[in-house]
N, C-alpha and C positions, 0 to 999 in steps of 0.2 A: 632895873627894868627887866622884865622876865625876857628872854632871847627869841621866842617869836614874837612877841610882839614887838619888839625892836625892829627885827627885819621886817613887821608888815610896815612900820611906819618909814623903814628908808626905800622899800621896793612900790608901797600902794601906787594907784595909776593916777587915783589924784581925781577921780569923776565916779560916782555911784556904787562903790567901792566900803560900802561898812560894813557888806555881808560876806565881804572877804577875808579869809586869815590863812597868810601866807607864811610859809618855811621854808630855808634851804630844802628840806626834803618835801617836794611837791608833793608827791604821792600821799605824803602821810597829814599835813596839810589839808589837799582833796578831802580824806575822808574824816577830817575832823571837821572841816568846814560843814560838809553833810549832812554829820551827828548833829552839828550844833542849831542847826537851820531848823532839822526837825526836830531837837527835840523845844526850841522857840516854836514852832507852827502846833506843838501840841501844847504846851505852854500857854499860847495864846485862843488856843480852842477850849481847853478845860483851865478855867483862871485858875481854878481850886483843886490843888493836886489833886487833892484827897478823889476828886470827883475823876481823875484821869484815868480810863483804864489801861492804858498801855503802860507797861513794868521795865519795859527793855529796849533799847535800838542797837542794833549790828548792822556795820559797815557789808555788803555783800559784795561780792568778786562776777565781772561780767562774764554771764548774759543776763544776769539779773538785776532788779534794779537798784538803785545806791545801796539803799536802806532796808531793813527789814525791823516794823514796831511787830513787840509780844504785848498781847492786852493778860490780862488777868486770867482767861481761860484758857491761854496756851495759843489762842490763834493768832496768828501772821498776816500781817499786809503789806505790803512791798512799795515803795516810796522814793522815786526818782525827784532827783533836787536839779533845775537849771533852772537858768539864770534871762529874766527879762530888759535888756538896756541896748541903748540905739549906739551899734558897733562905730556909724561914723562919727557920733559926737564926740566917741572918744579918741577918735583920730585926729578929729578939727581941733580939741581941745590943746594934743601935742603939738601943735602947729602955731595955735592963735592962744587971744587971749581966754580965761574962764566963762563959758556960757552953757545952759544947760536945752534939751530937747523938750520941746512943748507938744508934747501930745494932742490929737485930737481925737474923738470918740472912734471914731473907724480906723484912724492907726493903731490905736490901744489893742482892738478887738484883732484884726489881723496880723499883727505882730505876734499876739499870746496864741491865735489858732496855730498859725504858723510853728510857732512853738510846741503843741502840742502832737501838730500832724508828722513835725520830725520825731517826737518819743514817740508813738504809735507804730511808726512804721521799725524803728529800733524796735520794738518789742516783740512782732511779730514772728518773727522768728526762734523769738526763745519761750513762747507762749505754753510750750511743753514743758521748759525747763522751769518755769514761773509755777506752773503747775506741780511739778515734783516737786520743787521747795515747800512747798505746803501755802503759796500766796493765795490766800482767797479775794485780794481786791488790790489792785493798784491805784494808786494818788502822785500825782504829780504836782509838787511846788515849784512855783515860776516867784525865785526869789528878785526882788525890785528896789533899787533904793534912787530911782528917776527923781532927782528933785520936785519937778514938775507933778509924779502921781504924787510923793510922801504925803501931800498935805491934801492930796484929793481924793481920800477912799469913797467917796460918796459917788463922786466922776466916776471911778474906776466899776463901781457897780452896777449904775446905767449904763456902762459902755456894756456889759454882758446880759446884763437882764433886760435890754431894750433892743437884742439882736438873737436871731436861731442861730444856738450853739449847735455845730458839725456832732454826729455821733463818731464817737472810737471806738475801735473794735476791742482793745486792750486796755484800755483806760475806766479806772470806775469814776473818781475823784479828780479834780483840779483845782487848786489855789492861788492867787496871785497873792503874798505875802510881801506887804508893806514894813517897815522899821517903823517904830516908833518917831515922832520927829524929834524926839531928844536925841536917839539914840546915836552913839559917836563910831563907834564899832560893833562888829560882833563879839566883843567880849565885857562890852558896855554893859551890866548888870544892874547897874541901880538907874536905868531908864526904864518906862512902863512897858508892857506885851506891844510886841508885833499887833499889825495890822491885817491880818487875815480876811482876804476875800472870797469868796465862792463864786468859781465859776459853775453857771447851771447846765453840768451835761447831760444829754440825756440820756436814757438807758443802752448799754454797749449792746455792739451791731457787727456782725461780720463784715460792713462794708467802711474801705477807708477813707475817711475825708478828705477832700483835694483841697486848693489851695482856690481854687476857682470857687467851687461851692463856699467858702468863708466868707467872698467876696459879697453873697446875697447876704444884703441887711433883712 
């Protein structure tokens, strides 16, 4: 058995945990996790390589965001990967027996804004530095393996297409990215694409979205 995968399966937390891949060395770990997340979310957006333009992903060093994809003409986009799952159920779970977070339409939607108003405001401030790298567009994946969504992409996209997405000031793109519901891990290969969903932003704003303004359906 290859040696990280070993350690993820004696370290895993044991709850929502297949888009995780873990090593003694965290660090490197982090940004293999990263790579891999996105190059599944581009995987799963161009089924047919051939059709993919992007050539390349590099891991980037903060202020920037995780990722950096190269398409075919040399241009960059910049690509933060975190992670959508309810912190307590993985608490209750160490505690009790196995049970998983049932979503509802408006938890969904203010969990992922929420998610999103935290990278926005991280970015803010490197928004020059995003700029000298050469980022023409940032995207955000909010990777998920909620038992509760896995099997409800349909759910998951009336929760955002049946509510006014907050504009970002630094945000072009957002994703919720599902696993396949075969899929066993993140290095599970012979399970089908990721589950990719669109969140609808609307076109970026200087002004930042608050956590209040989310709360209007």
């Amino acid at each position: 058995m290859p040696e990280p995968f070993g350690y993820w399966l004696l370290h895993q937390r044991g709850y929502a945990d297949r888009f995780n891949w873990l090593r003694a060395d965290r660090e490197r770990a982090k940004r293999e996790k990263e790579r891999r997340i996105v190059d599944q979310w581009a995987a799963a957006r161009y089924r047919d390589r051939d059709a993919c333009p992007f050539v390349r992903i590099e891991s980037c060093a903060p202020p920037l965001p995780d990722c950096a994809l190269t398409d075919k003409a040399g241009k960059k986009i910049g690509i933060e990967v975190t992670e959508l799952v309810d912190q307590a159920t993985i608490e209750r779970n160490k505690l009790t027996s196995y049970h998983w977070k049932e979503y509802s339409a408006d938890e969904l939607f203010l969990a992922t804004i929420g998610r999103l108003t935290a990278k926005n405001r991280k970015f803010q401030p490197a928004s020059g530095d995003m700029r000298e790298a050469g980022l023409e567009r940032i995207v955000v994946i909010l990777h998920c393996d909620e038992p509760d969504l896995t099997w409800r992409p349909a759910f998951c996209r009336e929760a955002f297409f049946s509510r006014d997405v907050p504009r970002f000031s630094e945000i072009d793109e957002a994703w919720l990215l599902l696993p396949c519901p075969r899929k066993k891990n993140l290095n599970d290969f012979e399970a089908e694409f990721c589950q990719p969903i669109p969140i609808p932003l609307p076109p970026r704003t200087d002004c930042t979205p608050t956590l209040h303004e989310a709360d209007q359906p």
